[in-house]
N, C-alpha and C positions, 0 to 999 in steps of 0.2 A: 383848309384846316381839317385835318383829322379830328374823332370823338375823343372828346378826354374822359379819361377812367373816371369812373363813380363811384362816391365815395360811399362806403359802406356803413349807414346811418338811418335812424328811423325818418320819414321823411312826413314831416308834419302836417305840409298840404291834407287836408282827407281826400279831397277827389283825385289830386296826385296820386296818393297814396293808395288809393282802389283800384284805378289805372294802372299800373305799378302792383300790384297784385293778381288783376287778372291775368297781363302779361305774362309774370311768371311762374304763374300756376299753370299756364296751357303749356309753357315750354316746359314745367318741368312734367306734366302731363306726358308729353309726347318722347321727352328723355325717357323714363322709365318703358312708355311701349316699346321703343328702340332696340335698349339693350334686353328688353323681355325677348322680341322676336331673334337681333342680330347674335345674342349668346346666348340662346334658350335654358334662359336664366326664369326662374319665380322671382316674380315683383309685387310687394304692396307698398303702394301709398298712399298716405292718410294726410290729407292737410284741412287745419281749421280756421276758419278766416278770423278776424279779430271780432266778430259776433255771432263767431261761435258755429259757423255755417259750416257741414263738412262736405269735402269735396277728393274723393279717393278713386286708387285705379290698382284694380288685380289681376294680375294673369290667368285668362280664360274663367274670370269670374268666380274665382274658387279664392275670398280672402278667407273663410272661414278656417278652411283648411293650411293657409300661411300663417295665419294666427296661433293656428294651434300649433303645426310645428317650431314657429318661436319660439310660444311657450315652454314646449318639451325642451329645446334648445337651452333657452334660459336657464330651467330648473335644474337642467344636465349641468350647465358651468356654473352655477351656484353651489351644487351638490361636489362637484369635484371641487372647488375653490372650499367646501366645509369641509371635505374630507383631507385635502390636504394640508389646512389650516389643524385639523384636529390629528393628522398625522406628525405635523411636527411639534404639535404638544403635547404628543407621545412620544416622539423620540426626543425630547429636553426632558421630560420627565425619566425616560428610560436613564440619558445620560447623567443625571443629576446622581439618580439610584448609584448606577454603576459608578459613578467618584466617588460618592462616599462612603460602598462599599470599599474601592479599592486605596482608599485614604486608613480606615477602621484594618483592612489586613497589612499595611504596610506599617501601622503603629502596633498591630499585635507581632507582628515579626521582628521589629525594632525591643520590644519586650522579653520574648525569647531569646533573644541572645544578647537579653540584658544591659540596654541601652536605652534612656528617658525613664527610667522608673523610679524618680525622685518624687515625683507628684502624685506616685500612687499612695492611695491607702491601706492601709495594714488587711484590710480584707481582700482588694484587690490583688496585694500580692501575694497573701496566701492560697486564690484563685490558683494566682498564675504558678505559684510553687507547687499545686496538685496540678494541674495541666503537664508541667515539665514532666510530673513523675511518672505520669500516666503514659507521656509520650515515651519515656524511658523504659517501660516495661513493656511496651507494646514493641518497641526496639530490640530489645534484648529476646524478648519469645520470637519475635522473626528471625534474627541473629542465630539460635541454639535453633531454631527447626531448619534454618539453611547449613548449620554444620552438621545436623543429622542426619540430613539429607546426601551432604557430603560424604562424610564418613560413609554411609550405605552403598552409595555409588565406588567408594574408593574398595570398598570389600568386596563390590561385587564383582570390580575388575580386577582384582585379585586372585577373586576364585577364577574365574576365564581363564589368568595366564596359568594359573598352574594344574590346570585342566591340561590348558594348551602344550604346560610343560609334560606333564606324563603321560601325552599321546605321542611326543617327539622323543620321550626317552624311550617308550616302550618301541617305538618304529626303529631307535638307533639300537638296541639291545636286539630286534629279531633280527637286522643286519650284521650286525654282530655276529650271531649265532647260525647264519646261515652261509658267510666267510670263513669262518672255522672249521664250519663241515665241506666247505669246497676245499680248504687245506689239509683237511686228514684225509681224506677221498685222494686229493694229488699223493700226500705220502704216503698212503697204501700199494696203490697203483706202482711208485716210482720200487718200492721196496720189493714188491712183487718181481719185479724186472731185473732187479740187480740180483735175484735168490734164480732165478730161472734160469738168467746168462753162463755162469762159470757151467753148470749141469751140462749144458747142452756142448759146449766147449770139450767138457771134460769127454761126455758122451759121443764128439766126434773124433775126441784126439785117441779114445781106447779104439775103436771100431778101425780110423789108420793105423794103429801099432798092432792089431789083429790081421787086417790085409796086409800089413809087411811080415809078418811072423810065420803067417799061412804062405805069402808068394816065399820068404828065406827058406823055409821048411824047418824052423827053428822056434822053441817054444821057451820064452822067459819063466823063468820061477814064480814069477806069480801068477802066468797062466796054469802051472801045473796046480798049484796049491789048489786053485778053483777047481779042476776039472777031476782033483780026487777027494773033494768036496763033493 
């Protein structure tokens, strides 16, 4: 017959019951050395008997120094468990803020363009009738200073093209003027040529009617006319 499991219960007997504690106080004794040495692990433990007796084990004798890193340990996740406990009762407060601002703009918007305004009061809506007007003229000054703005710009590219224009007329006008004179230039030239041509003609064909007059030995009348000139 195998041990049957024990049940987990205080166990009345007292000498039982001491028996039965010193038992597992050594083993848990010797557990804690265990995993102190076999994961070089820090261990403290502290056990008190039921009159009060204490009976503890720390790695290489330094519980003082386990203790106090608990400590620090502890107050660390306390201090982050309040901080983040007091962080997010700042961000429910934050969000709270933020909806009822964005509740408060979404009923002045609904006002503006004139929609729920049955329940206001005659003060309130005289409010909201200088609000309109205010937003109105503050409209209209941005309006005339971006047409002025406009207009300036349109005047100024204005003046550009017709800069631009009478740099292109004056360029096509010395074009002009410098065509004309390569055409009177040609009809000078051409005119000169046609006054020269017959002369020369004329001038060869007297000079052959001279060498035939001189080889015939026979002188035309109009060579005499000259030669009693």
């Amino acid at each position: 017959m195998g041990r049957g499991r024990v049940q987990l219960k205080r166990i009345e007997n007292k000498i039982n019951r001491q028996v039965t504690f010193s038992k597992r106080r050594s083993g848990l004794l010797k557990k804690a050395h265990e995993i102190s040495v076999l994961c070089d692990a820090q261990v403290a433990l502290m056990v008190f008997s039921s009159k009060g007796k204490l009976f503890e084990y720390a790695t290489e004798s330094c519980m003082e120094r386990i203790l106090e890193r608990y400590e620090r340990y502890s107050f660390t996740e306390i201090q982050c468990a309040t901080d983040e406990i007091q962080q997010n009762g700042n961000w429910t407060w934050e969000h709270a803020k933020l909806k009822a601002r964005m509740e408060t703009l979404q009923r002045n918007l609904r006002h503006y363009e004139g929609e729920d305004i049955q329940n206001l009061s005659l003060r309130e809506l005289q409010n909201l009738e200088q609000q309109l007007d205010s937003a109105l003229k503050r409209i209209r000054s941005k309006k005339n200073q971006l047409m002025v703005e406009s207009i300036s710009e349109l005047q100024k590219k204005d003046k550009e093209l017709q800069e631009q224009n009478n740099i292109l007329a004056k360029k096509e006008k010395e074009k002009t003027n410098v065509e004309q004179a390569h055409w009177q230039l040609n009809n000078n030239c051409q005119d000169s040529s046609s006054m020269l041509l017959p002369l020369n003609i004329s001038s060869n064909g007297r000079e052959k009617e001279d060498n035939e007059t001189t080889n015939s030995g026979v002188l035309l009348p109009w060579m005499i006319r000259h030669h009693l000139e």
